[in-house]
C-alpha positions in Angstrom: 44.2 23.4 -183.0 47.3 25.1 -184.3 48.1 28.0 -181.8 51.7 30.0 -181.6 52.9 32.9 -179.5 51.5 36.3 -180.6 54.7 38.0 -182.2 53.3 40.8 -184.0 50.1 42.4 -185.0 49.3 40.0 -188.0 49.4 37.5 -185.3 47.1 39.1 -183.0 44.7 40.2 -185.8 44.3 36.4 -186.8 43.9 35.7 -183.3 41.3 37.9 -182.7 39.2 37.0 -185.5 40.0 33.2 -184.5 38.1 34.3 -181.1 35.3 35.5 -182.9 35.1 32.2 -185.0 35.0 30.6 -181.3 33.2 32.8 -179.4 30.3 31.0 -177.3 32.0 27.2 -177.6 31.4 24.9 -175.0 33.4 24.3 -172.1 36.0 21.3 -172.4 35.5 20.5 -175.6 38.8 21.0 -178.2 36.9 24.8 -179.6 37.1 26.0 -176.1 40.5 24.9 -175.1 41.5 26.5 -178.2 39.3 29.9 -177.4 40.8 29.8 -173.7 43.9 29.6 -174.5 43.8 32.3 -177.2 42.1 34.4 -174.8 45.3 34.2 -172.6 47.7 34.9 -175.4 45.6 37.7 -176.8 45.2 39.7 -172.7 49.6 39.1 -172.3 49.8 40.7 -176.0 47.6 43.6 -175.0 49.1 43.9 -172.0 52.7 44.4 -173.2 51.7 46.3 -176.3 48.8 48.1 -175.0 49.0 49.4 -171.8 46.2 50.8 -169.8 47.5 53.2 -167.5 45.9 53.7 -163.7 43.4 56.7 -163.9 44.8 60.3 -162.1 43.3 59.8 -158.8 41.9 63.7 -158.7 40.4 63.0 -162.5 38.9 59.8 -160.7 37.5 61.9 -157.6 36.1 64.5 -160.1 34.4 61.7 -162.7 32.5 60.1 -159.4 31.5 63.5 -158.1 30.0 64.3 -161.4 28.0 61.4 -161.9 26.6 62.1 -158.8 25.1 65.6 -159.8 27.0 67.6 -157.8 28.4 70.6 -159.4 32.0 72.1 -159.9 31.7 74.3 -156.8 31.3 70.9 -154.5 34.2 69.6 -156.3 36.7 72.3 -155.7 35.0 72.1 -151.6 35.6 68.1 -152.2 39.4 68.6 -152.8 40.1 71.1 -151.0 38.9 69.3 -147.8 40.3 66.5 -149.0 43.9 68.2 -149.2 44.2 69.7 -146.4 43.0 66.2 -144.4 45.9 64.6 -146.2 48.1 67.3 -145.0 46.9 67.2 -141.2 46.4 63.4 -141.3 43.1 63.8 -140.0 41.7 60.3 -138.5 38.1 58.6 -139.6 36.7 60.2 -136.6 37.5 63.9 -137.7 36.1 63.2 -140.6 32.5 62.3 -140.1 32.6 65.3 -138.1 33.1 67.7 -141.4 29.5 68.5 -142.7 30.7 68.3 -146.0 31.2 64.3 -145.5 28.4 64.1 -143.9 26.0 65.5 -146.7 26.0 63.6 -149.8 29.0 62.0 -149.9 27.7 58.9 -147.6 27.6 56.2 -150.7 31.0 58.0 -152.2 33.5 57.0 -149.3 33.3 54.3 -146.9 33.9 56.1 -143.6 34.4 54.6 -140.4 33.7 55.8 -137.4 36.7 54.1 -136.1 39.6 52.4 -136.6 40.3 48.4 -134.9 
């Protein structure tokens, strides 16, 4: 087992295809010690060099909404309502009172009905 710090891309191919060489080895035995640890230095290289950023949070909204069916008109009624609670601060309790929440949107948000 020969492993070294992932410096540049040459070094991260190799270790990738070193991964695949090891892929399925047993647990404690020296093959997956060796995959583990290239594992680890292969996710810290990705990390620093190939950043994932977090996902808009209104492109988010809109995704779920979508794979739910509903159509572009519920979306814009979706933000909308959920703009202008943001801006009033509207509590849990307000908000199982809008329709809108009430229909549909039950397995999208977890609303309480109140707050300990």
């Amino acid at each position: 087992m020969d492993i070294r710090p992932i410096k540049n891309e040459q070094d991260y191919n190799f270790a990738i295809n070193r991964i695949e060489e090891l892929w399925g080895a047993k647990r404690d035995t020296p093959e997956g010690d060796e995959l583990d640890l290239l594992v680890t230095l292969v996710e810290s290289y990705e990390m620093k060099h190939y950043p994932i950023a977090p996902p808009d949070p209104v492109d988010t909204i809109k995704f779920r909404i979508e794979q739910m069916g509903n159509t572009s008109r519920s979306i814009t009624c979706i933000v909308i309502s959920l703009v202008i609670l943001y801006r009033f601060q509207v509590n849990c309790i307000h908000i199982n009172a809008i329709p809108l929440f009430r229909k549909g949107l039950d397995n999208f948000f977890y609303l309480p009905t109140s707050i300990n």
